[in-house]
C-alpha positions in Angstrom: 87.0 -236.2 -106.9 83.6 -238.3 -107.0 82.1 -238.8 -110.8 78.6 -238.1 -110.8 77.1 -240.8 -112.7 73.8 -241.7 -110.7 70.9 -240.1 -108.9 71.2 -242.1 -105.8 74.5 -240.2 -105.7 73.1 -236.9 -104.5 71.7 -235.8 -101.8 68.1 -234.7 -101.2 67.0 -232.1 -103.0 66.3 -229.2 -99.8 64.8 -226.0 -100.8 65.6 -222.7 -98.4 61.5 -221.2 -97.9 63.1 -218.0 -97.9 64.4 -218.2 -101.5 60.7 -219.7 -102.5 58.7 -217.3 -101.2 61.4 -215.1 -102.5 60.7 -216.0 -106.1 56.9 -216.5 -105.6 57.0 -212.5 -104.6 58.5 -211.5 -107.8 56.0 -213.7 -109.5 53.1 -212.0 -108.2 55.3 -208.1 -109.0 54.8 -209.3 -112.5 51.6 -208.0 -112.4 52.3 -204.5 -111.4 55.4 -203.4 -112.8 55.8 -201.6 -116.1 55.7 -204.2 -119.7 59.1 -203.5 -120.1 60.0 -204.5 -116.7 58.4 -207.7 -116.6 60.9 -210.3 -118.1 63.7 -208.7 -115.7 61.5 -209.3 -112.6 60.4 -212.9 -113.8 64.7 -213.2 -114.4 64.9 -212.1 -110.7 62.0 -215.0 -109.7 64.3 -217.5 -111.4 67.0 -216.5 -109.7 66.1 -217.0 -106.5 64.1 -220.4 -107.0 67.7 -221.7 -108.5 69.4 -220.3 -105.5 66.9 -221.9 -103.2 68.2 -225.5 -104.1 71.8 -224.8 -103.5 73.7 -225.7 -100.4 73.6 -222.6 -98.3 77.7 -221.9 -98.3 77.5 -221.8 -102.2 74.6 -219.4 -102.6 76.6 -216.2 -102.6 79.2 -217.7 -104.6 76.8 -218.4 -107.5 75.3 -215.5 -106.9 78.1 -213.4 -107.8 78.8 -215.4 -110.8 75.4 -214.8 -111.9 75.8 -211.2 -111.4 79.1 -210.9 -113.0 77.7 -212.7 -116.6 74.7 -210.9 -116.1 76.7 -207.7 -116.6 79.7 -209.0 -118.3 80.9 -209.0 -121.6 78.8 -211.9 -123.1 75.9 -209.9 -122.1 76.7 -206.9 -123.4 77.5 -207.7 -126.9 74.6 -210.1 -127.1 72.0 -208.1 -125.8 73.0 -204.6 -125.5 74.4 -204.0 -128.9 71.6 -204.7 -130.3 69.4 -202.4 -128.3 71.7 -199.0 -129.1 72.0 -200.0 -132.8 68.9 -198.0 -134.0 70.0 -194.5 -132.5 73.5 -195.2 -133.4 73.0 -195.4 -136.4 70.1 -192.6 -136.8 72.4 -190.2 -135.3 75.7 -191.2 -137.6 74.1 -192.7 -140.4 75.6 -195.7 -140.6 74.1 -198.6 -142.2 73.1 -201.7 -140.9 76.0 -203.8 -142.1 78.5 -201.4 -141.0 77.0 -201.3 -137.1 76.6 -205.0 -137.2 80.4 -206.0 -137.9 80.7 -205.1 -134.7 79.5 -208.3 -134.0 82.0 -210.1 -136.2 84.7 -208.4 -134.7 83.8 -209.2 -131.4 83.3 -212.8 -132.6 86.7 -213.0 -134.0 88.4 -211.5 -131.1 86.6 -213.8 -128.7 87.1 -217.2 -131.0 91.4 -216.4 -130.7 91.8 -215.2 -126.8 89.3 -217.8 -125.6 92.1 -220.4 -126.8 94.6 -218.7 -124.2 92.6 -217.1 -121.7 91.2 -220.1 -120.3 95.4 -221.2 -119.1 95.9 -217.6 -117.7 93.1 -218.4 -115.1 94.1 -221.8 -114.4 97.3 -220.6 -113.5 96.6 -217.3 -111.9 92.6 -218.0 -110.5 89.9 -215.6 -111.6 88.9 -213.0 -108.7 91.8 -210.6 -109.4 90.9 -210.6 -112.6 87.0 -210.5 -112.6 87.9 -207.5 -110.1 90.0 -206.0 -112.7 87.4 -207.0 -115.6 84.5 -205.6 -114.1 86.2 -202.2 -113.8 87.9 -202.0 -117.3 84.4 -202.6 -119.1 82.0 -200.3 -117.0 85.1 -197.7 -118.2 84.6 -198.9 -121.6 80.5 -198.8 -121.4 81.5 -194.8 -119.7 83.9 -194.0 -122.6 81.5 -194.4 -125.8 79.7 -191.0 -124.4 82.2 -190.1 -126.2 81.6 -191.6 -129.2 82.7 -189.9 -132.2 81.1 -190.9 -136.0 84.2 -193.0 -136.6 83.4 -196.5 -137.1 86.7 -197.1 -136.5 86.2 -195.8 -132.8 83.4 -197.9 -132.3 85.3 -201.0 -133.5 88.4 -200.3 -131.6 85.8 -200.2 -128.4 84.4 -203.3 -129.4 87.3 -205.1 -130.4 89.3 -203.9 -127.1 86.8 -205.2 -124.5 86.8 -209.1 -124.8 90.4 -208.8 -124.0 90.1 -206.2 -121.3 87.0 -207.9 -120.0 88.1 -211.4 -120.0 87.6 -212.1 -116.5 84.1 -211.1 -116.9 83.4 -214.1 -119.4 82.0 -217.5 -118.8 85.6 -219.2 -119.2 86.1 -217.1 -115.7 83.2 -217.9 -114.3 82.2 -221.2 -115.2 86.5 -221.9 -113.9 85.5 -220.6 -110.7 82.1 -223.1 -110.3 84.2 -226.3 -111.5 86.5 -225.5 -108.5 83.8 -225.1 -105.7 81.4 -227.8 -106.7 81.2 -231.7 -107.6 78.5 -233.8 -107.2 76.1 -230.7 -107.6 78.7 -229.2 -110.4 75.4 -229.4 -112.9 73.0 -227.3 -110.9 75.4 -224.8 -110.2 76.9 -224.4 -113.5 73.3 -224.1 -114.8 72.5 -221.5 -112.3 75.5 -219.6 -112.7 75.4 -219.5 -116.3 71.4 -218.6 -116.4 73.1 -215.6 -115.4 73.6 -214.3 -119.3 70.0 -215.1 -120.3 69.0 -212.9 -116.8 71.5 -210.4 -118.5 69.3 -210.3 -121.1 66.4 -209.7 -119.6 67.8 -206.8 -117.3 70.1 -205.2 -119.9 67.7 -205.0 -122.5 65.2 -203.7 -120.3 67.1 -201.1 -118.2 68.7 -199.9 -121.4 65.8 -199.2 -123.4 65.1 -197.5 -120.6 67.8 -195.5 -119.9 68.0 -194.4 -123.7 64.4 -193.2 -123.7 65.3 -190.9 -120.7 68.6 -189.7 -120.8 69.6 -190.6 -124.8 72.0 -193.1 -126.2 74.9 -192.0 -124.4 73.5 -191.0 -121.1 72.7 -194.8 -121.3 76.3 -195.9 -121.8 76.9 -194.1 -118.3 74.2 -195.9 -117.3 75.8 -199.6 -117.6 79.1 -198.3 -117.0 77.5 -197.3 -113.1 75.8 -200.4 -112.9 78.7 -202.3 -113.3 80.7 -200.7 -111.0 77.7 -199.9 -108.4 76.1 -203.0 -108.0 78.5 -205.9 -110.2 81.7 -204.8 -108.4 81.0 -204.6 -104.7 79.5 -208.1 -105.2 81.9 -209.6 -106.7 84.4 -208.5 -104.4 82.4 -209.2 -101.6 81.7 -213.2 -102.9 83.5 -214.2 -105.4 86.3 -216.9 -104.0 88.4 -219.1 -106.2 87.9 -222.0 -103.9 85.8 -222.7 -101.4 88.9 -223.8 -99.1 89.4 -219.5 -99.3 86.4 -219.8 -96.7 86.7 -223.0 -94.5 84.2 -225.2 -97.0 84.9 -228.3 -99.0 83.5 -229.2 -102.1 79.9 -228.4 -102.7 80.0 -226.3 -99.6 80.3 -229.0 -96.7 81.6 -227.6 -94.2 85.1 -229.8 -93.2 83.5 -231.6 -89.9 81.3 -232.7 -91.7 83.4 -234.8 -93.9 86.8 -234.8 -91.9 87.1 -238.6 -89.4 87.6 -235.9 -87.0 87.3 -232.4 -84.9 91.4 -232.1 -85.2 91.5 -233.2 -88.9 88.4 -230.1 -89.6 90.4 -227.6 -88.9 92.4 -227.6 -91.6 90.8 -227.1 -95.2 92.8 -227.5 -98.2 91.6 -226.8 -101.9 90.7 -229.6 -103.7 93.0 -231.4 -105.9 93.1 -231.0 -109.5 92.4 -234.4 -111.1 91.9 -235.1 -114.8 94.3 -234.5 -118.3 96.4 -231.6 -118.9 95.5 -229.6 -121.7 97.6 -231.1 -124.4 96.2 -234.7 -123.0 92.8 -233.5 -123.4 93.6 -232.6 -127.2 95.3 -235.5 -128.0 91.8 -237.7 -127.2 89.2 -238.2 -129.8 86.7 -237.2 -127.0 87.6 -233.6 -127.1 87.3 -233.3 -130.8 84.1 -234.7 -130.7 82.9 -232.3 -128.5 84.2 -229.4 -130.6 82.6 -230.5 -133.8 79.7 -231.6 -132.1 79.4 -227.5 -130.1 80.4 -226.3 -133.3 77.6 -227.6 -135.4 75.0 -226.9 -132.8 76.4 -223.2 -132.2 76.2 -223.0 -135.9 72.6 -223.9 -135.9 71.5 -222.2 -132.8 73.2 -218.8 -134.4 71.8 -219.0 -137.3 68.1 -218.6 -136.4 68.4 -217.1 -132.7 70.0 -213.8 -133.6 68.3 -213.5 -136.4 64.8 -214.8 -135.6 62.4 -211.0 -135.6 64.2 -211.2 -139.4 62.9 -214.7 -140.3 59.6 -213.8 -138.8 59.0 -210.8 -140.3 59.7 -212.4 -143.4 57.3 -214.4 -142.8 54.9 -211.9 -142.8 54.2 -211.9 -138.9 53.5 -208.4 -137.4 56.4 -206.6 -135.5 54.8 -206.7 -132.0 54.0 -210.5 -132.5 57.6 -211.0 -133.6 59.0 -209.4 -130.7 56.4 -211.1 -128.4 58.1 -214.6 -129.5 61.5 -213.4 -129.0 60.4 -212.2 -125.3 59.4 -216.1 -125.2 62.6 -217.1 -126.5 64.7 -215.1 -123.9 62.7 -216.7 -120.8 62.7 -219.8 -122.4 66.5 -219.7 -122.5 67.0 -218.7 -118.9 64.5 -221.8 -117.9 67.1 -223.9 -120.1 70.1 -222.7 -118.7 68.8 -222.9 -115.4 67.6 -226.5 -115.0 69.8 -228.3 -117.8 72.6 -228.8 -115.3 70.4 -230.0 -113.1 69.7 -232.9 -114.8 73.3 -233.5 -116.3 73.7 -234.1 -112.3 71.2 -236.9 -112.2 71.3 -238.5 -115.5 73.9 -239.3 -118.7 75.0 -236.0 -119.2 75.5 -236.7 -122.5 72.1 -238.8 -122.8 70.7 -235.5 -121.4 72.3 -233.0 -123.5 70.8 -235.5 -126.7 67.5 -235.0 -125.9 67.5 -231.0 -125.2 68.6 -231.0 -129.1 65.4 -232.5 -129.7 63.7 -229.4 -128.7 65.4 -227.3 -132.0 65.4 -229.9 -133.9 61.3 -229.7 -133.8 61.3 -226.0 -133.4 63.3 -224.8 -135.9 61.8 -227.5 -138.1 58.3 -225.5 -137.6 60.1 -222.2 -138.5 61.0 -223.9 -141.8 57.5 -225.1 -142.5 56.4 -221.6 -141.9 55.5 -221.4 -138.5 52.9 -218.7 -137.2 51.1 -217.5 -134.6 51.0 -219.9 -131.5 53.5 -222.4 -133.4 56.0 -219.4 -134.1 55.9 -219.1 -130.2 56.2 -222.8 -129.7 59.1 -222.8 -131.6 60.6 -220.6 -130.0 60.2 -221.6 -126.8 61.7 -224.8 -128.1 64.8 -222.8 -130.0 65.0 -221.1 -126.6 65.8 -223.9 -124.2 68.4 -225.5 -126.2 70.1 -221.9 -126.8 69.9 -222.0 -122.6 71.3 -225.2 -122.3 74.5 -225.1 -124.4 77.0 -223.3 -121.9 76.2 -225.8 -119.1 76.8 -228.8 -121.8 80.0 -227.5 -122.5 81.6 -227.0 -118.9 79.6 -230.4 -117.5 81.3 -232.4 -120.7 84.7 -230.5 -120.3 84.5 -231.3 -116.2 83.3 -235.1 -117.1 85.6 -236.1 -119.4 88.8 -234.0 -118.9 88.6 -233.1 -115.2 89.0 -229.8 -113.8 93.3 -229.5 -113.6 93.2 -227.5 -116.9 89.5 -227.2 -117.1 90.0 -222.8 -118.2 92.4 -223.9 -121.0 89.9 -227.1 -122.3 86.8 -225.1 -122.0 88.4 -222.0 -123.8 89.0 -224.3 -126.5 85.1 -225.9 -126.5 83.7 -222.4 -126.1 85.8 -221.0 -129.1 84.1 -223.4 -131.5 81.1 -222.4 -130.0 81.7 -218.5 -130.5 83.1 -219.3 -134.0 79.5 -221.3 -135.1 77.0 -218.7 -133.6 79.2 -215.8 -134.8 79.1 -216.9 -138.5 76.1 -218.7 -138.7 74.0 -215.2 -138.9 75.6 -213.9 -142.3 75.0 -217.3 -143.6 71.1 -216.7 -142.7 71.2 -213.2 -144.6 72.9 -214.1 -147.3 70.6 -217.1 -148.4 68.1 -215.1 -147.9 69.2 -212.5 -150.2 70.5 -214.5 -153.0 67.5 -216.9 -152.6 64.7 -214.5 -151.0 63.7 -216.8 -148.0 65.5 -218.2 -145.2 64.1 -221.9 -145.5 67.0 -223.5 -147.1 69.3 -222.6 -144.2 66.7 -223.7 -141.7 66.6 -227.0 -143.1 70.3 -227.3 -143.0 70.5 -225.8 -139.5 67.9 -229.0 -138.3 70.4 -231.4 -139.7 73.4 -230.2 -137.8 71.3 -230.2 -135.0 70.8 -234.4 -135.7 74.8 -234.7 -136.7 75.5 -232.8 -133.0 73.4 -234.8 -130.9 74.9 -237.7 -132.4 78.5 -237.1 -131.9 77.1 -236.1 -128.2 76.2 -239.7 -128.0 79.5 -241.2 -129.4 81.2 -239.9 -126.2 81.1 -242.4 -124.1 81.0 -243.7 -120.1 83.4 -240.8 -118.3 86.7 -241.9 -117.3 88.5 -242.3 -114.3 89.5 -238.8 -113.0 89.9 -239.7 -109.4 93.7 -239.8 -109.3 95.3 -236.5 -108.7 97.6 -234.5 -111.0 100.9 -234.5 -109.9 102.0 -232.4 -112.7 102.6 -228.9 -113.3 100.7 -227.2 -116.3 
């Protein structure tokens, strides 16, 4: 397995024309397509201008990766809770608090399994699973038309579908990338994972939608068939564990093109898994640096992403303005998550990742100096790209350092501490400010763990030799 270290190391950069004009199309849609519509369809140019610079045996596969955390279950309690919280809760009268623990349980559920179900897929794959997944959430989504005014119900619903939906979740996902790809391992993990901030942008949009038509619960339905009329078929048509299930090699050569010859081509192996086990990945100080160091910028990123129409408004910014700069902030964070792989591929990765957290450092600096106007939405632009970046730090450093033999179990582990900081981080933001009566302290504090991740970023180190193959059993 080749270590990516250098630019020389890649090939050209070839972009398909069909998947250009593709995206320029969508580009010019923007312009006559409903408001609400507009961020899904610039989502949908995105996509296809990250899919035009992947090798063309590996589009489909990333495709359905994308499509699967589009809909999936990070989506859906990032974005979609949020939208259905203001019927909800008009209909039961339930208070704020009492809808958003939701949250909090999800987080809490998510932080434990994500610690065991990254060795369940390394042992058993991910496509029977994210079949499975796919199906056991759109249920889920279908069920809560029934939603009675229990908040014990709702919970219960919440609580059940990180487990249920677990191969829907980036540890699936992102297991299933680190498998097909190498040397281009960056740009596909970037463009897979873009698929959550494109969930974002299609979720929110389609579900505001669908609750201004049919009601609240008409719109449940409504993600529930999505799931299983569009997320489902291409999954199943797509999604392979390794790209040996369909006669490619890594980063979708085909065999004779790498194989000394025509004889030797016709037989395509998986690759081998290289790199620590996952009790030799915790016993290095490598992967507890990482974990602080995701931990601390989860913590920061949290803290004023999810809450950020709340710190503007605060601010004394209007409520169309404040939503304006969080529609910046969602496209920003696609952007990030698109092309911050990308770079990991061609430079440091952790050099890279460094000097994304430059970009919250400075904006949420300009938040705490009481940012407004056109620096509230240069902040958030700057907020947004880092927020986009994260995932594709975590499975490049996890692939980097520690290899890819128990790469679901080490980057259930990374992606817990990042669950745990971005889950908790929010009730620190409202409690400052409701003990103090402004969010500025915690902004200030957020900027310096910023600084202390980026340096334990750097403390890393030059990647290690992962060439030799396992010859252990996990």
């Amino acid at each position: 397995m080749q270590q990516a270290n250098t630019s020389d190391e890649h090939a050209a950069l070839n972009l398909d024309r069909r998947f250009v004009a593709l995206a320029a199309v969508c580009l010019v849609g923007v312009f006559f397509v409903p408001p609400l519509f507009r961020g899904a369809v610039i989502a949908l140019a995105i996509v296809a201008a990250v899919l035009a610079a992947l090798p063309q045996g590996t589009r489909g596969l990333v495709f359905s990766t994308m499509i699967g955390l589009a809909t999936g279950i990070a989506s859906v309690n990032l974005f979609a809770i949020g939208i259905f919280q203001g019927p909800i809760t008009q209909e039961f009268g339930w208070s704020q608090t009492e809808y958003a623990i939701v949250t909090l349980i999800g987080t809490v559920v998510t932080v434990v399994s994500s610690l065991y179900i990254g060795k369940w897929f390394d042992r058993q794959g991910v496509r029977r699973w994210a079949l499975v997944g796919v199906v056991l959430v759109a249920a889920s989504m279908i069920s809560l038309y029934w939603l009675s005014d229990s908040l014990l119900h709702f919970y219960a619903v919440f609580a059940l579908m990180p487990l249920i939906g677990a191969g829907t979740s980036s540890i699936a996902y992102s297991r299933v990338i680190a498998a097909w790809f190498d040397r281009r391992r960056g740009q596909a993990f970037g463009a897979a994972l873009a698929g959550i901030g494109i969930g974002g942008a299609v979720l929110s949009a389609y579900s505001q939608y669908l609750i201004g038509t049919v009601g609240w619960r008409g719109a449940y339905v409504g993600l529930g068939v999505l799931m299983l009329g569009v997320t489902l078929p291409i999954v199943f048509m797509k999604l392979r564990d390794s790209p040996a299930d369909v006669g490619l090699g890594l980063d979708g050569v085909a065999p004779d093109l790498v194989a000394p010859d025509r004889a030797a081509a016709t037989v395509v192996t998986a690759p081998p898994l290289v790199g620590y086990s996952a009790a030799d990945s915790r016993r290095t100080k490598n992967f507890w640096l990482m974990f602080v160091a995701f931990l601390s910028l989860a913590f920061g990123i949290g803290g004023v992403l999810i809450p950020l129409v709340p710190i503007l408004r605060a601010r004394g910014i209007e409520p169309e303005q404040a939503a304006a700069v969080q529609a910046a902030l969602g496209l920003a964070l696609i952007v990030g998550r698109a092309f911050a792989g990308f770079l990991m591929d061609r430079f440091f990765a952790p050099r890279v990742a460094s000097a994304i957290l430059a970009f919250p450092l400075i904006g949420v600096s300009m938040l705490a100096l009481d940012a407004s106007g056109t620096t509230a939405l240069v902040a958030a632009v700057c907020i947004g790209l880092a927020a986009g970046a994260e995932l594709d730090v975590i499975a490049v450093l996890v692939t980097r350092y520690f290899g890819n033999r128990a790469y679901g179990e080490n980057y259930g582990w990374q992606y817990a501490s990042w669950t745990l900081g971005s889950g908790t981080a929010v009730i620190v933001t409202n409690r400052v400010f409701d003990v103090l009566g402004t969010h500025t302290p915690a902004l200030w504090v957020y900027v310096a763990m910023f600084a202390i991740s980026a340096l334990l970023i750097l403390r890393l180190g030059a990647y290690p030799d992962l060439t030799k193959p396992a010859i252990r059993n996990l």
